[in-house]
Each structure stands twice: as structure tokens, then as C-alpha cells.
C-alpha positions, 0 to 999 in steps of 0.5 A: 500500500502507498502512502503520500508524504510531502509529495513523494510517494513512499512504502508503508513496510508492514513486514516484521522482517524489516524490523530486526536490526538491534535499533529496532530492540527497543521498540519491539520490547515495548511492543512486548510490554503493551502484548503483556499488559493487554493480558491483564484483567480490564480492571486492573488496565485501567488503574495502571491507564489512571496511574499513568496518567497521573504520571504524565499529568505531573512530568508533561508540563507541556501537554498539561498547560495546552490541556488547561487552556483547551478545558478553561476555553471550552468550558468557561461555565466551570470554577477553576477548581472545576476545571483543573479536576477535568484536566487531571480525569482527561489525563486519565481517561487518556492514560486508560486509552494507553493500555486499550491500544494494546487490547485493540492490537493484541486481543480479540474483541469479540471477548468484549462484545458482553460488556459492550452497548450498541446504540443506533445501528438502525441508522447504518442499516438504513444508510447503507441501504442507499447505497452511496456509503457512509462517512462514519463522522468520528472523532479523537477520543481515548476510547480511539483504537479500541472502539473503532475495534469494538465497532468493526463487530457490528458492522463492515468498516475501512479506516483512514489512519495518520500513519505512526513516526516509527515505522515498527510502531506504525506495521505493528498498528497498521497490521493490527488494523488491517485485520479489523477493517477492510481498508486501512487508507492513508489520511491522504488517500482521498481518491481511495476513499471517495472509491470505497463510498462508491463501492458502498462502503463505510469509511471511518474519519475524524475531522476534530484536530487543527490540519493547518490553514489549508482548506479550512473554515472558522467555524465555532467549537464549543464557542471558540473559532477553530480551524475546521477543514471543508473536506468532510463536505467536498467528500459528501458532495463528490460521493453522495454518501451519508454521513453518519456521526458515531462516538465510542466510551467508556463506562464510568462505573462499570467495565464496559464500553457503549458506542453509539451511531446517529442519524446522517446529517441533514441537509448534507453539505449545504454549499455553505462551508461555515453552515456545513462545518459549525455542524460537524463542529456541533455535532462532535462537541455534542458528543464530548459533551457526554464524557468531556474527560474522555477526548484529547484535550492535549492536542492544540485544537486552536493552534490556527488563528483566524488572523495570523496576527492573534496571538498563540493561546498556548504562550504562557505569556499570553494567558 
């Protein structure tokens, strides 16, 4: 399979014989520690996701300030002391998300599906039906990897996925995928994915992270202008498909997860970027809005200003 990048077209190496140089050792040990933790019982996975949260909450001073600055944005109506909470629960919830990616490459999900709710699924049915495919409209959740596994058990999916830095990391990942969905697509590939919708395929893709100044409106999310690309409507307008806003979480109180999928957007694309974009924008605050601990707030959703003159909400300085 070809991958793009910067122009160039390069090999996407999924073959473990091209890892085994002594460089490569220590990756594949921790690759062998994530095989080893994805055996324990779920309970305790997700006291050691908390406890590493907790660490990286402490050590990542980074990562912390731009999770603070996103939390204190999107949710003004929360005291301080509120705020700070919902810092420390995502860096857990996010820590949990560390140890699920073992279980979604290393263990069959079918042993899930008992603690596992499905909700909505009537509305795949009744999309697919229409036979232009659906754009399963995800977003950035800690449940990430392993809802997407957990879903691929209710229904037939492909996958567009940002390939991992490390090229091991990333045939590790990539092999884990490709035995879940029918397609694991480069983020780039908008020719193959506009080719399985109209093979009347599902296509699983996120728009929630910041991509740059290309391609992009500034549409409000949870009342912030973020960078919000227009692809997702260039896509629905060019295939006709439906797209089908799904979300996956886990339970706060119990071992188990409930994933959830809604009815197509309406009135999609409208040939209005901003209307088209404040819906998708919309549609996935909605959906973190469930469980706000559980999406990732480290990333810097609102690096892209509308002018290049605003300043950088991730300067300390400018806080």
C-alpha cells in the first residue's frame, strides 16, 4: 500500500522482517510490554491507564498547560477548581486509552462484545441501504483504537489512519488494523476513499484536530473559532454518501464500553462551508459533551488563528 508524504510517494513496510536490526530492540520490547499488559484483567488496565496518567499529568508540563487552556476555553461555565479536576480525569481517561491500544492490537474483541452497548445501528442499516456509503463522522477520543475495534463487530468498516513516526510502531498498528477493517487508507488517500463510498462502503474519519490553514473554515467549537477543514463536505458532495456521526466510551462505573451511531446529517453539505462545518463542529462537541474527560484535550485544537496576527493561546505569556 502507498502512502503520500510531502509529495513523494513512499512504502508503508508492514513486514516484521524489516524490523530486526538491534535499533529496532527497543521498540519491539515495548511492543512486548503493551502484548503483556493487554493480558491483564480490564480492571486492573485501567488503574495502571489512571496511574499513568497521573504520571504524565505531573512530568508533561507541556501537554498539561495546552490541556488547561483547551478545558478553561471550552468550558468557561466551570470554577477553576472545576476545571483543573477535568484536566487531571482527561489525563486519565487518556492514560486508560494507553493500555486499550494494546487490547485493540493484541486481543480479540469479540471477548468484549458482553460488556459492550450498541446504540443506533438502525441508522447504518438504513444508510447503507442507499447505497452511496457512509462517512462514519468520528472523532479523537481515548476510547480511539479500541472502539473503532469494538465497532468493526457490528458492522463492515475501512479506516483512514495518520500513519505512526516509527515505522515498527506504525506495521505493528497498521497490521493490527488491517485485520479489523477492510481498508486501512492513508489520511491522504482521498481518491481511495471517495472509491470505497462508491463501492458502498463505510469509511471511518475524524475531522476534530487543527490540519493547518489549508482548506479550512472558522467555524465555532464549543464557542471558540477553530480551524475546521471543508473536506468532510467536498467528500459528501463528490460521493453522495451519508454521513453518519458515531462516538465510542467508556463506562464510568462499570467495565464496559457503549458506542453509539446517529442519524446522517441533514441537509448534507449545504454549499455553505461555515453552515456545513459549525455542524460537524456541533455535532462532535455534542458528543464530548457526554464524557468531556474522555477526548484529547492535549492536542492544540486552536493552534490556527483566524488572523495570523492573534496571538498563540498556548504562550504562557499570553494567558
Amino acid at each position: 500500500m502507498k502512502r503520500v508524504k510531502k509529495g513523494k510517494q513512499t512504502t508503508r513496510d508492514t513486514r516484521y522482517s524489516s524490523y530486526l536490526h538491534p535499533r529496532w530492540w527497543p521498540t519491539w520490547m515495548g511492543i512486548g510490554l503493551m502484548w503483556l499488559a493487554a493480558r491483564l484483567p480490564l480492571k486492573i488496565q485501567w488503574w495502571l491507564g489512571r496511574r499513568i496518567g497521573d504520571l504524565v499529568y505531573h512530568l508533561a508540563a507541556r501537554r498539561r498547560h495546552i490541556t488547561e487552556v483547551n478545558i478553561r476555553l471550552c468550558f468557561p461555565e466551570l470554577s477553576g477548581r472545576e476545571q483543573q479536576a477535568l484536566v487531571k480525569k482527561s489525563f486519565q481517561a487518556n492514560g486508560i486509552g494507553v493500555m486499550e491500544i494494546g487490547l485493540a492490537w493484541f486481543r480479540n474483541p469479540t471477548s468484549f462484545i458482553p460488556i459492550t452497548r450498541v446504540h443506533g445501528l438502525e441508522h447504518v442499516d438504513s444508510a447503507l441501504a442507499q447505497g452511496k456509503g457512509i462517512l462514519l463522522l468520528g472523532g479523537h477520543y481515548s476510547t480511539l483504537d479500541l472502539g473503532g475495534s469494538l465497532v468493526t463487530e457490528f458492522i463492515e468498516a475501512d479506516v483512514m489512519q495518520r500513519d505512526h513516526n516509527n515505522p515498527l510502531m506504525n506495521a505493528v498498528m497498521t497490521r493490527a488494523r488491517e485485520r479489523r477493517y477492510g481498508m486501512v487508507l492513508d489520511s491522504r488517500n482521498l481518491r481511495g476513499l471517495l472509491k470505497q463510498l462508491k463501492s458502498n462502503r463505510i469509511v471511518w474519519y475524524a475531522t476534530d484536530q487543527d490540519y493547518g490553514r489549508k482548506g479550512i473554515v472558522f467555524a465555532p467549537f464549543f464557542g471558540v473559532p477553530a480551524g475546521s477543514i471543508t473536506a468532510t463536505s467536498r467528500i459528501a458532495d463528490r460521493s453522495g454518501c451519508a454521513v453518519v456521526p458515531f462516538s465510542h466510551f467508556r463506562r464510568e462505573h462499570e467495565p464496559g464500553y457503549d458506542v453509539y451511531f446517529h442519524p446522517p446529517l441533514d441537509n448534507f453539505p449545504s454549499g455553505d462551508d461555515m453552515a456545513d462545518a459549525t455542524l460537524v463542529n456541533k455535532t462532535i462537541e455534542n458528543e464530548i459533551r457526554k464524557h468531556p474527560d474522555q477526548y484529547l484535550w492535549m492536542h492544540r485544537r486552536f493552534k490556527t488563528r483566524p488572523s495570523r496576527k492573534d496571538p498563540d493561546l498556548y504562550r504562557k505569556e499570553a494567558n
